[in-house]
PyMOL Python script that loads the backbone (N, CA, C, O; Angstrom):
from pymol import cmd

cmd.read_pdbstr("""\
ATOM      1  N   UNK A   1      52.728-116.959  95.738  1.00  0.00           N
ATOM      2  CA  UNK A   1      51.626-117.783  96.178  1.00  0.00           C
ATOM      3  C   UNK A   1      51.946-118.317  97.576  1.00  0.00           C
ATOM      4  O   UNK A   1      53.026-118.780  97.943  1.00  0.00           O
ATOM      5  N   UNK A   2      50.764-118.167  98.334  1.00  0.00           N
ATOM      6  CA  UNK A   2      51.079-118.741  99.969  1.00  0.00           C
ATOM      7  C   UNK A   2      50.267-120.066  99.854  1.00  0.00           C
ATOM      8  O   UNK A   2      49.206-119.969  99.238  1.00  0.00           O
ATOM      9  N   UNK A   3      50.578-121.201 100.315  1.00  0.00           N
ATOM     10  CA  UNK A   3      50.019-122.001 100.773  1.00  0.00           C
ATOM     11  C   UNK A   3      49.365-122.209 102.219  1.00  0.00           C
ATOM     12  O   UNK A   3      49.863-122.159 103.344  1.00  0.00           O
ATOM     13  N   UNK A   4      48.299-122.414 101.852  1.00  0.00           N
ATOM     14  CA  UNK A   4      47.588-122.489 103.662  1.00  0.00           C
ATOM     15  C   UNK A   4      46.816-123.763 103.717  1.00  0.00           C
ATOM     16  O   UNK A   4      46.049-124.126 102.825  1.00  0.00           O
ATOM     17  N   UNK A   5      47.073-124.447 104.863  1.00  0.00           N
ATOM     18  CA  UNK A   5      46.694-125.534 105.246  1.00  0.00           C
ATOM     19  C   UNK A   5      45.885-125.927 106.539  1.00  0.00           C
ATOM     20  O   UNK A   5      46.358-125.606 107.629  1.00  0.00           O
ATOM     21  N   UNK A   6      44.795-126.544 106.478  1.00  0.00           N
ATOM     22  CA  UNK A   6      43.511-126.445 107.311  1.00  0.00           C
ATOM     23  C   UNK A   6      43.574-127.993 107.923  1.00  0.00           C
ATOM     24  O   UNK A   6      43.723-129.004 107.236  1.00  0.00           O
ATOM     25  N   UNK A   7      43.455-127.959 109.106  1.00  0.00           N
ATOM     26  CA  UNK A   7      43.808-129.096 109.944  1.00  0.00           C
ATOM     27  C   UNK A   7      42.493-129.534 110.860  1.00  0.00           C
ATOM     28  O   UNK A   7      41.742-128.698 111.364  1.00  0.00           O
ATOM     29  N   UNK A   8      42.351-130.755 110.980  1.00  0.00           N
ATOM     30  CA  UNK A   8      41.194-131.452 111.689  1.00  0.00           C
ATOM     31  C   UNK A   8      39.686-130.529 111.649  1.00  0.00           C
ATOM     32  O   UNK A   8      39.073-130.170 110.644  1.00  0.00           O
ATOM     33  N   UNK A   9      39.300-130.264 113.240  1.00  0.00           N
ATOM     34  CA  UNK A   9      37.774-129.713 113.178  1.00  0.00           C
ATOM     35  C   UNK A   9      37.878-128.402 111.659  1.00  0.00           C
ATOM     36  O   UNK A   9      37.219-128.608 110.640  1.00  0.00           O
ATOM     37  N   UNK A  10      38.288-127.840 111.724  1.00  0.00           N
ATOM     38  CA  UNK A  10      38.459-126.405 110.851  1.00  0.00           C
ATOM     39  C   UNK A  10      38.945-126.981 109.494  1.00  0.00           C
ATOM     40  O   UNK A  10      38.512-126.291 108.571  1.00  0.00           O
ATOM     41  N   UNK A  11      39.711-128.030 109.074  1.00  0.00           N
ATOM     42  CA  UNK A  11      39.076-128.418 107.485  1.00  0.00           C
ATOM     43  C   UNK A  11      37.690-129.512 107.540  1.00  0.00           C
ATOM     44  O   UNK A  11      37.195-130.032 106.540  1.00  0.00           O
ATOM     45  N   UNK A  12      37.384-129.639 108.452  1.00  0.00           N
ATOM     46  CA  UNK A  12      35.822-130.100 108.275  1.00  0.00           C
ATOM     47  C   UNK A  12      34.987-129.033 108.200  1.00  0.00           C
ATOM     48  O   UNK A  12      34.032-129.071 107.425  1.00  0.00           O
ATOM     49  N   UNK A  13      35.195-128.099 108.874  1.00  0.00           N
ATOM     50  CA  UNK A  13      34.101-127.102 109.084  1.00  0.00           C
ATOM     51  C   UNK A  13      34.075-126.253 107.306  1.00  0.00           C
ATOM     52  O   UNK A  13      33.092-125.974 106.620  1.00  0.00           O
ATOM     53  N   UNK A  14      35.752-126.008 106.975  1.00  0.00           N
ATOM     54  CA  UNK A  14      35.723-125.315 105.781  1.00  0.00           C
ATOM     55  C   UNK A  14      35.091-126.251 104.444  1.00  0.00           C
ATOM     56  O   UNK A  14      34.567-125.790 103.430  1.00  0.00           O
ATOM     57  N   UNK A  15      35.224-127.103 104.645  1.00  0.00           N
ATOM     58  CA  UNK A  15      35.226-128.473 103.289  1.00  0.00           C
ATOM     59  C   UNK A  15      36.456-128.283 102.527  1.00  0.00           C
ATOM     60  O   UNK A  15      36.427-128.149 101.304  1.00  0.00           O
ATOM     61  N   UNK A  16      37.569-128.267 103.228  1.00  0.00           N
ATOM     62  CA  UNK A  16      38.152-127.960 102.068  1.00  0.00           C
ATOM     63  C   UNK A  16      39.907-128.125 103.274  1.00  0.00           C
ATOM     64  O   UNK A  16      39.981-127.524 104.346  1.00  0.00           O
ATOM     65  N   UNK A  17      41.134-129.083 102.699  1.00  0.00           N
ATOM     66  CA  UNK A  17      42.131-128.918 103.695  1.00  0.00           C
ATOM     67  C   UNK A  17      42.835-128.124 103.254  1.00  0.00           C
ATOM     68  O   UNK A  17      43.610-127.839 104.166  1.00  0.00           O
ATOM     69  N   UNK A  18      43.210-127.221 101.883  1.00  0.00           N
ATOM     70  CA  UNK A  18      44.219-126.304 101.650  1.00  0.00           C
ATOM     71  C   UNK A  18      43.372-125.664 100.788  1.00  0.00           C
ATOM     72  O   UNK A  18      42.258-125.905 100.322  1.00  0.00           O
ATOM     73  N   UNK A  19      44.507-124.430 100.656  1.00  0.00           N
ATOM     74  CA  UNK A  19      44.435-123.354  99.344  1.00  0.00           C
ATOM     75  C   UNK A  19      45.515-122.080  99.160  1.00  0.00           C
ATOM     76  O   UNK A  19      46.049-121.299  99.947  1.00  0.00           O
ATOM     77  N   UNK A  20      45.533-122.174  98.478  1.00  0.00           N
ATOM     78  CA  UNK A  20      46.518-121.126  97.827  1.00  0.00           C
ATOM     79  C   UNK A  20      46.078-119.690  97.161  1.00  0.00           C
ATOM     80  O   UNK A  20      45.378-119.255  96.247  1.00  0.00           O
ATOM     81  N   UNK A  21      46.964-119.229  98.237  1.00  0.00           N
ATOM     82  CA  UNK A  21      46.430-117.029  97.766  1.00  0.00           C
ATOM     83  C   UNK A  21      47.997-116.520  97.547  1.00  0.00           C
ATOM     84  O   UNK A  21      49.101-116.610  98.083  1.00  0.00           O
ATOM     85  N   UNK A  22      47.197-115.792  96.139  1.00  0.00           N
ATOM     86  CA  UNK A  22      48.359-115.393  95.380  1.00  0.00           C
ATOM     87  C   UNK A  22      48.408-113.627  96.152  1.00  0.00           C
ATOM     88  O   UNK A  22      47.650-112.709  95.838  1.00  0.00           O
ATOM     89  N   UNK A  23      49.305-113.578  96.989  1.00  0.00           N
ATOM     90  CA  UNK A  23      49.884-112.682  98.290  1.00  0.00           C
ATOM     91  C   UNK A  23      51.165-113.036  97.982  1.00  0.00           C
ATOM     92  O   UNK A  23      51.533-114.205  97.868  1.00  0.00           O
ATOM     93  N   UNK A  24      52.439-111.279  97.728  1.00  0.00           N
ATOM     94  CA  UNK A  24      53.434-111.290  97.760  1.00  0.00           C
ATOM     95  C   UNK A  24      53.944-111.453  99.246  1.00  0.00           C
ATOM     96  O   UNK A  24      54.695-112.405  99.459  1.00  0.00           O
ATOM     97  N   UNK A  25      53.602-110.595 100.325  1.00  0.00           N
ATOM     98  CA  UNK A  25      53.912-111.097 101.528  1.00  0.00           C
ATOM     99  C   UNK A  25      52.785-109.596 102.451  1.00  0.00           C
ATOM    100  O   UNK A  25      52.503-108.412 102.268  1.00  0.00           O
ATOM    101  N   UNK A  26      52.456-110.911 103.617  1.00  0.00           N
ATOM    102  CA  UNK A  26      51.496-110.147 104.181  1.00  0.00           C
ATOM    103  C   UNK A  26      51.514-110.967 105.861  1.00  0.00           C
ATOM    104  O   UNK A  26      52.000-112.084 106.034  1.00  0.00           O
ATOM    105  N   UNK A  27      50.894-110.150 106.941  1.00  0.00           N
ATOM    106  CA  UNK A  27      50.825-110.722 108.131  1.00  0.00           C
ATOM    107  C   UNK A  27      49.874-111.734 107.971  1.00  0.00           C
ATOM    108  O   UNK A  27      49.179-111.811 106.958  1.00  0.00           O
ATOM    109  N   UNK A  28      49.791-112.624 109.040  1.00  0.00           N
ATOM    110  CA  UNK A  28      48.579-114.140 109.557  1.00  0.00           C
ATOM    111  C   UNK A  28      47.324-113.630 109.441  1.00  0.00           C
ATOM    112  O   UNK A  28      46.311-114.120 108.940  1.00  0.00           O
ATOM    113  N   UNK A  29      47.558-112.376 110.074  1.00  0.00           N
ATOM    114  CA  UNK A  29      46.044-111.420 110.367  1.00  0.00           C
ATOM    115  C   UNK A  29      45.433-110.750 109.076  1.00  0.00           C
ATOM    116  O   UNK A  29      44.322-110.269 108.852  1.00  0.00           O
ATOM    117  N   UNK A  30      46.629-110.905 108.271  1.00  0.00           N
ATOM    118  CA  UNK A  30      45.965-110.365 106.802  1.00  0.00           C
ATOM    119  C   UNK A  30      45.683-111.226 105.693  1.00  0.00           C
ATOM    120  O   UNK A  30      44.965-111.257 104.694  1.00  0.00           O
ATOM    121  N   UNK A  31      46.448-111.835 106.216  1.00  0.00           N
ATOM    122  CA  UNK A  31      46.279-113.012 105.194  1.00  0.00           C
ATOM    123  C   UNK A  31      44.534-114.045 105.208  1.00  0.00           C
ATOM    124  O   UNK A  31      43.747-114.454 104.355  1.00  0.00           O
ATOM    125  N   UNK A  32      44.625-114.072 106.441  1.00  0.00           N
ATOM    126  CA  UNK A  32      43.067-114.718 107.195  1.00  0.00           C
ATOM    127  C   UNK A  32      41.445-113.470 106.522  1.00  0.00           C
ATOM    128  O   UNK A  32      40.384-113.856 106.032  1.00  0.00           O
ATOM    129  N   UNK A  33      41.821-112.275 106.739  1.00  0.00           N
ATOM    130  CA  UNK A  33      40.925-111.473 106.324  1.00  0.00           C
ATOM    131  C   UNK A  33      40.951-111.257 105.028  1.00  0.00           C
ATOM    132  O   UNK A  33      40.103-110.452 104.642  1.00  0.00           O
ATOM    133  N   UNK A  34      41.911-111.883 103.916  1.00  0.00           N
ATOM    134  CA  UNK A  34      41.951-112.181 102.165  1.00  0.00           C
ATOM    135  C   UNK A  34      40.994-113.206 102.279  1.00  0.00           C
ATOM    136  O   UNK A  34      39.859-112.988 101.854  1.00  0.00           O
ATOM    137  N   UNK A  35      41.341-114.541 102.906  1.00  0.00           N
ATOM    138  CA  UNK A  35      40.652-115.733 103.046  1.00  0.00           C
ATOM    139  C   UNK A  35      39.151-115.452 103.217  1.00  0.00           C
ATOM    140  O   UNK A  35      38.239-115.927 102.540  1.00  0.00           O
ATOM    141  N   UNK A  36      39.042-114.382 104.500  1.00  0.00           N
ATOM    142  CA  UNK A  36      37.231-114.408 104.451  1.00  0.00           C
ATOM    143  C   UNK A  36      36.760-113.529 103.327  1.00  0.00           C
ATOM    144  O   UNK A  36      35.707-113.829 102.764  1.00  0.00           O
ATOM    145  N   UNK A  37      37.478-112.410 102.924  1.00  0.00           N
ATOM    146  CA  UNK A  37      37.024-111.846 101.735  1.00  0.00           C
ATOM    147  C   UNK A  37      36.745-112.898 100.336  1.00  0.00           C
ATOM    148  O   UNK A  37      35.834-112.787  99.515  1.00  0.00           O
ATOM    149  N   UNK A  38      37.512-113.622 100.362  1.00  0.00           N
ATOM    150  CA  UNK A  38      37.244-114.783  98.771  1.00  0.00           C
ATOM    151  C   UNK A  38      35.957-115.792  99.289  1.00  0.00           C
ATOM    152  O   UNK A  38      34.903-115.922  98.667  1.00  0.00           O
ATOM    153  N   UNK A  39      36.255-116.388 100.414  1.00  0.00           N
ATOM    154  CA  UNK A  39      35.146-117.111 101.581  1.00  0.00           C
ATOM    155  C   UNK A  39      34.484-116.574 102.268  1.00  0.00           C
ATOM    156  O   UNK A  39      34.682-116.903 103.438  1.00  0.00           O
ATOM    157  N   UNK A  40      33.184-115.324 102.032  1.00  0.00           N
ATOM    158  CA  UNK A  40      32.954-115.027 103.614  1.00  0.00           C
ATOM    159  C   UNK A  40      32.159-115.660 104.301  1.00  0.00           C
ATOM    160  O   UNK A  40      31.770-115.237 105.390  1.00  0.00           O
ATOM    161  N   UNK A  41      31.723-116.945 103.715  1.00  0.00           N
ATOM    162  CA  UNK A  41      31.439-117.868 104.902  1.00  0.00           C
ATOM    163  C   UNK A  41      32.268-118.467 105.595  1.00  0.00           C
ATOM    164  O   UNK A  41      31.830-119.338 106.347  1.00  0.00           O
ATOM    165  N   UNK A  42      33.550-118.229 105.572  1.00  0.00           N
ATOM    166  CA  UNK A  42      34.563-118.852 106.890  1.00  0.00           C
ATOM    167  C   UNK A  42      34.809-117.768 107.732  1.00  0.00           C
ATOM    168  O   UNK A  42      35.721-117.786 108.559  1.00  0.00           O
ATOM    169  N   UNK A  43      33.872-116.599 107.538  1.00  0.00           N
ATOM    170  CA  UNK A  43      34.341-115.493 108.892  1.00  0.00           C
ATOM    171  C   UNK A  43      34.603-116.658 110.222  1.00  0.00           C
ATOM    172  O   UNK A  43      35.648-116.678 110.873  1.00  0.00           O
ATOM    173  N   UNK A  44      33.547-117.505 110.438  1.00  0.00           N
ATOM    174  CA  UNK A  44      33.350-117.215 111.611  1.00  0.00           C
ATOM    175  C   UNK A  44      34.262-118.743 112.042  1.00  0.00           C
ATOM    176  O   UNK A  44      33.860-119.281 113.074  1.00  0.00           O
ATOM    177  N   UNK A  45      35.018-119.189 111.569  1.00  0.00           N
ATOM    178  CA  UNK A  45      35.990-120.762 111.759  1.00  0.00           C
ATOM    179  C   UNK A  45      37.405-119.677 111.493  1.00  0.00           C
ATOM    180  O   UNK A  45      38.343-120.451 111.686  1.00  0.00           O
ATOM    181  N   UNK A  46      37.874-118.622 111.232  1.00  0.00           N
ATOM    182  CA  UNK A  46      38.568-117.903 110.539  1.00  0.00           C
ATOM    183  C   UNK A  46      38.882-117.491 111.578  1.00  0.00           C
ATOM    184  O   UNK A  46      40.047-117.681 111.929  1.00  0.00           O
ATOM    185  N   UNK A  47      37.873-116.702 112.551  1.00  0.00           N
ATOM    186  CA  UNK A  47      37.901-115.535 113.717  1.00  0.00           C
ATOM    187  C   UNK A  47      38.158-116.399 114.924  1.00  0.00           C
ATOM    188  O   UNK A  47      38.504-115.784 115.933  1.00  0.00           O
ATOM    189  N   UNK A  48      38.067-117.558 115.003  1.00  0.00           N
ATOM    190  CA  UNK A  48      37.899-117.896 116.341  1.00  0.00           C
ATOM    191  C   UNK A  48      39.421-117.661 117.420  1.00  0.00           C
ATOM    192  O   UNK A  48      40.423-118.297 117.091  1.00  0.00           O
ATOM    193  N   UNK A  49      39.479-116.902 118.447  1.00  0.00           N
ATOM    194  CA  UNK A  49      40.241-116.113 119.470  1.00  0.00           C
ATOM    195  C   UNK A  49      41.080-117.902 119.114  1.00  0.00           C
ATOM    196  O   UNK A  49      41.791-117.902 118.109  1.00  0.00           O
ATOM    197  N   UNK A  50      41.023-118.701 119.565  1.00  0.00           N
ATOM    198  CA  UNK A  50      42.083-119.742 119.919  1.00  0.00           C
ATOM    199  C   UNK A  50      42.787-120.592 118.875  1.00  0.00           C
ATOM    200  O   UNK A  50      43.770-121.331 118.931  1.00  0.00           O
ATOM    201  N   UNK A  51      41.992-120.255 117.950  1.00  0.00           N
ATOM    202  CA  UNK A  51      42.988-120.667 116.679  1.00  0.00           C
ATOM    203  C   UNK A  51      44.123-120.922 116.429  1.00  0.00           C
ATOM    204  O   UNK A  51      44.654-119.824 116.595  1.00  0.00           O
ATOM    205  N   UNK A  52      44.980-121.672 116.111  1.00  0.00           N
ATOM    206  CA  UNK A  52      46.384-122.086 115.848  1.00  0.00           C
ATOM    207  C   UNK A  52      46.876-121.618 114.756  1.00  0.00           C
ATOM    208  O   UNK A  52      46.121-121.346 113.823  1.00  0.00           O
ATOM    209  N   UNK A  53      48.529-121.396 114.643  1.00  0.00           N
ATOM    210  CA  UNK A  53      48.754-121.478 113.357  1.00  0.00           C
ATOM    211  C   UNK A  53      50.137-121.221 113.430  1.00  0.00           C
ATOM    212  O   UNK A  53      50.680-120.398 114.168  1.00  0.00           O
ATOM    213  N   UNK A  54      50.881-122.270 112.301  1.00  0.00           N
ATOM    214  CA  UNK A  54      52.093-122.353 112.182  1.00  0.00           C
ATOM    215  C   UNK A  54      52.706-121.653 110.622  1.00  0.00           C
ATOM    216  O   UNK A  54      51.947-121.595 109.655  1.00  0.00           O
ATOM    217  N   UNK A  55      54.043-121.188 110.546  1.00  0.00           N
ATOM    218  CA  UNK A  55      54.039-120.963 109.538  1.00  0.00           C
ATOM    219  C   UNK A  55      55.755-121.637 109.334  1.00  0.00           C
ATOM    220  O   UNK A  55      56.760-121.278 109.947  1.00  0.00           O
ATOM    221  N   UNK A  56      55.651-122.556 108.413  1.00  0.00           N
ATOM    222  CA  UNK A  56      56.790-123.495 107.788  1.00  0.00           C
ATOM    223  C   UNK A  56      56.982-124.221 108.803  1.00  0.00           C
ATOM    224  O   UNK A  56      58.099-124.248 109.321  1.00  0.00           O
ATOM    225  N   UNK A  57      55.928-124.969 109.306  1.00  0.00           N
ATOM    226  CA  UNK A  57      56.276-125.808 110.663  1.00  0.00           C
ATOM    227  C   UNK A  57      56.620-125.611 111.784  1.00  0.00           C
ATOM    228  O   UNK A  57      57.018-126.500 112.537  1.00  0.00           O
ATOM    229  N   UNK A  58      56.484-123.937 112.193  1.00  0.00           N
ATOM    230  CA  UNK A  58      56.710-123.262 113.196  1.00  0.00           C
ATOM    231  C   UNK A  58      55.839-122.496 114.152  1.00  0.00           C
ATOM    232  O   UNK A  58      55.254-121.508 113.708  1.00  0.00           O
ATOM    233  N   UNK A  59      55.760-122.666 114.784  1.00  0.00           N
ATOM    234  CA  UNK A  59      54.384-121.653 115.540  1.00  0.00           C
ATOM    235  C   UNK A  59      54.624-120.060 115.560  1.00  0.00           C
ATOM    236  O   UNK A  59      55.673-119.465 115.804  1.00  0.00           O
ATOM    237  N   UNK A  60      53.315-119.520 115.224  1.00  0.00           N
ATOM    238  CA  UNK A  60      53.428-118.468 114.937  1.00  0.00           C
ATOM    239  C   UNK A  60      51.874-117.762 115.299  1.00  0.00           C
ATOM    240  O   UNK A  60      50.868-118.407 115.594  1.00  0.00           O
ATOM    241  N   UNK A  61      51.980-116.198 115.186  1.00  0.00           N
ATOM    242  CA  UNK A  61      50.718-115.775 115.622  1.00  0.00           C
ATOM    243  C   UNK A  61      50.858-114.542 114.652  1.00  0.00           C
ATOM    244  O   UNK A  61      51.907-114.131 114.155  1.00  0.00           O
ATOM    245  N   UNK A  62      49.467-113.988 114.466  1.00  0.00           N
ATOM    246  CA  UNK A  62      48.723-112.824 114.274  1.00  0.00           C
ATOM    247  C   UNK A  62      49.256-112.211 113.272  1.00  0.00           C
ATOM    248  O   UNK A  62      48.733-112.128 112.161  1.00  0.00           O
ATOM    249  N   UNK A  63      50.884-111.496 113.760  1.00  0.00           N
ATOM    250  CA  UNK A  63      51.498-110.544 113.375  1.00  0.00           C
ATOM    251  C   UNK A  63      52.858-111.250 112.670  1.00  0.00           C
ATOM    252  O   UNK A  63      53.731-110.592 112.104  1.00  0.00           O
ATOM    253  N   UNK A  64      52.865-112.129 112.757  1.00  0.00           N
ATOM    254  CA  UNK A  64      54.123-113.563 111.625  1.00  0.00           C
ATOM    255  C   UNK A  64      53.623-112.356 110.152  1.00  0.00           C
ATOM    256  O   UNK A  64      52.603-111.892 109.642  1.00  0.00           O
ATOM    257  N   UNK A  65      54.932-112.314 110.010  1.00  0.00           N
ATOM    258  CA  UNK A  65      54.448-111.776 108.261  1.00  0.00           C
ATOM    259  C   UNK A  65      55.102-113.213 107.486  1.00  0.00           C
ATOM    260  O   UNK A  65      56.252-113.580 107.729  1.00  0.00           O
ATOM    261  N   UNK A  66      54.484-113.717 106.832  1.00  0.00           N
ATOM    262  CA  UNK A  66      54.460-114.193 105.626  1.00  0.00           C
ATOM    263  C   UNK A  66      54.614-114.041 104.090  1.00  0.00           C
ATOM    264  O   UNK A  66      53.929-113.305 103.380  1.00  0.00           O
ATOM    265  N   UNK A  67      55.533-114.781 103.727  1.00  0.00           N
ATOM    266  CA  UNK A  67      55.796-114.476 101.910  1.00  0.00           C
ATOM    267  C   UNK A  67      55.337-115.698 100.781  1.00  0.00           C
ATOM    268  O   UNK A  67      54.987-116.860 100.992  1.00  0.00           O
ATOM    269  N   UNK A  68      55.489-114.930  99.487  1.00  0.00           N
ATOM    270  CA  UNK A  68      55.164-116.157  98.758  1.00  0.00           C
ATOM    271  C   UNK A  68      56.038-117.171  98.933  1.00  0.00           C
ATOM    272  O   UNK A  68      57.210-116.837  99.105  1.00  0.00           O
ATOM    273  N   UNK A  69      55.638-118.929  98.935  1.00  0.00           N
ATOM    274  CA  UNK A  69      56.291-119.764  98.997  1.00  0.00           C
ATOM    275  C   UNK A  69      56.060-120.196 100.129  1.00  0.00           C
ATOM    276  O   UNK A  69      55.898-121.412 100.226  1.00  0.00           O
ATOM    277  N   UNK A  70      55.963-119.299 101.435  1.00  0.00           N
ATOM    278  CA  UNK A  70      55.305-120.101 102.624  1.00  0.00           C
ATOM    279  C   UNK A  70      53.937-120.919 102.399  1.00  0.00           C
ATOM    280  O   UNK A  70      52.977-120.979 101.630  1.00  0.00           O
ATOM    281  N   UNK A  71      54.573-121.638 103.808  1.00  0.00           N
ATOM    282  CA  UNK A  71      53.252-122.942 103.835  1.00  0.00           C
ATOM    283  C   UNK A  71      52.770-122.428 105.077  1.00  0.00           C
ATOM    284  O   UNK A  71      53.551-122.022 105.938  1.00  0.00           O
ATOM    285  N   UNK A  72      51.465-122.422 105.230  1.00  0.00           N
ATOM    286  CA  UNK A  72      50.625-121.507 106.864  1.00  0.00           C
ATOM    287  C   UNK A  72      49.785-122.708 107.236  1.00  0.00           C
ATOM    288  O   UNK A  72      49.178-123.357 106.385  1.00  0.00           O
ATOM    289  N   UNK A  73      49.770-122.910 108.168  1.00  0.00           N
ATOM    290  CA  UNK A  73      48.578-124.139 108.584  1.00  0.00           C
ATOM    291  C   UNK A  73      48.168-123.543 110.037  1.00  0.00           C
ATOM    292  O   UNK A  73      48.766-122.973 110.950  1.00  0.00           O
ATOM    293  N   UNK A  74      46.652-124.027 109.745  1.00  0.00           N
ATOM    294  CA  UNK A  74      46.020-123.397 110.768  1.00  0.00           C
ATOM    295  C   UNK A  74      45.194-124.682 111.120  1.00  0.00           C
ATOM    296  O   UNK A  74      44.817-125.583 110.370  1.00  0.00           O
ATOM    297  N   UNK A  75      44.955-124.461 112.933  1.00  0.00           N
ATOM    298  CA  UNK A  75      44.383-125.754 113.423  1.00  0.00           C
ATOM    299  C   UNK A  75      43.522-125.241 114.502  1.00  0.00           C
ATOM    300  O   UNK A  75      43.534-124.031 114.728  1.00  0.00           O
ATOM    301  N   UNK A  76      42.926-125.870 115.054  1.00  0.00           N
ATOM    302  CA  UNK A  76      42.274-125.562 116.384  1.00  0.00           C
ATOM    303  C   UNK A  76      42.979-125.843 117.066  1.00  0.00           C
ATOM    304  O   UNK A  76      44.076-126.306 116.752  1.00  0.00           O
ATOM    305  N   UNK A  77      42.443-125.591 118.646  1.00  0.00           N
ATOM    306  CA  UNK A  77      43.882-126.259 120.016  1.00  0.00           C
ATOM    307  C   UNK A  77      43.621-127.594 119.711  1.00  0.00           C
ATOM    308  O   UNK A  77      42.751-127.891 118.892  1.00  0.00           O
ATOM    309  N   UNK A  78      44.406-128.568 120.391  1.00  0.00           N
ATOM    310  CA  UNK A  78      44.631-129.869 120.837  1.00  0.00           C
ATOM    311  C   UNK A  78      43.434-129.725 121.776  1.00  0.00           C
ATOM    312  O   UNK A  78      42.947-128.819 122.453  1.00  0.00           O
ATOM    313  N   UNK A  79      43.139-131.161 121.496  1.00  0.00           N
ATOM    314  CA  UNK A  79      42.447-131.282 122.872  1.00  0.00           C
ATOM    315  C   UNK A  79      42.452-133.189 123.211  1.00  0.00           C
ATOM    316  O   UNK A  79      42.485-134.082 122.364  1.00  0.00           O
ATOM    317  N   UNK A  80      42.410-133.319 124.638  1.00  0.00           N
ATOM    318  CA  UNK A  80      42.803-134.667 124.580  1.00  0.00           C
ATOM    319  C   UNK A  80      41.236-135.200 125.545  1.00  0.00           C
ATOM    320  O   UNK A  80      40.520-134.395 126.142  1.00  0.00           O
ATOM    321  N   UNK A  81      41.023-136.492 125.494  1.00  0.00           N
ATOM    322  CA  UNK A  81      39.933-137.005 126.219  1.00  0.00           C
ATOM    323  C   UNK A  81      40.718-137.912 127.280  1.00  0.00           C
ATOM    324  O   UNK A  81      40.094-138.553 128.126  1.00  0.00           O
TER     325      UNK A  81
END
""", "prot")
cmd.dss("prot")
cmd.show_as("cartoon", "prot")
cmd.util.cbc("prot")
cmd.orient("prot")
């Protein structure tokens, strides 16, 4: 089981701040396209080019493979006023 975790604008947009997909181990990029397959109304908060995402508190992108037991959190950029 992966844990994935949804941070500020993008767990508002999803309704929802986590969830868990039962994935032995898979890339960011695959893991995200499980997510819109169970959700496919988050294609489009899912797809967005600038998206963040860490995996075990680490920054990571696209091609990060991931296993069960990881924690994935995904955020939008920072942005400051």
């Amino acid at each position: 089981m992966i844990k994935v975790l949804f941070f500020a604008q993008l767990r508002e947009t999803l309704g929802t701040e986590q969830c868990e997909v039962e994935l032995d181990s898979c890339t960011i990029n695959e893991l995200k396209q499980q997510l819109i397959q169970s959700q496919p109304e988050w294609q489009q908060a899912l797809t967005q080019a600038n998206l963040l995402v860490a995996v075990n508190q680490a920054m990571a992108n696209g091609q990060t493979v991931v296993k069960a037991g990881d924690e994935v959190a995904l955020f939008p950029p920072v942005t400051g006023g």
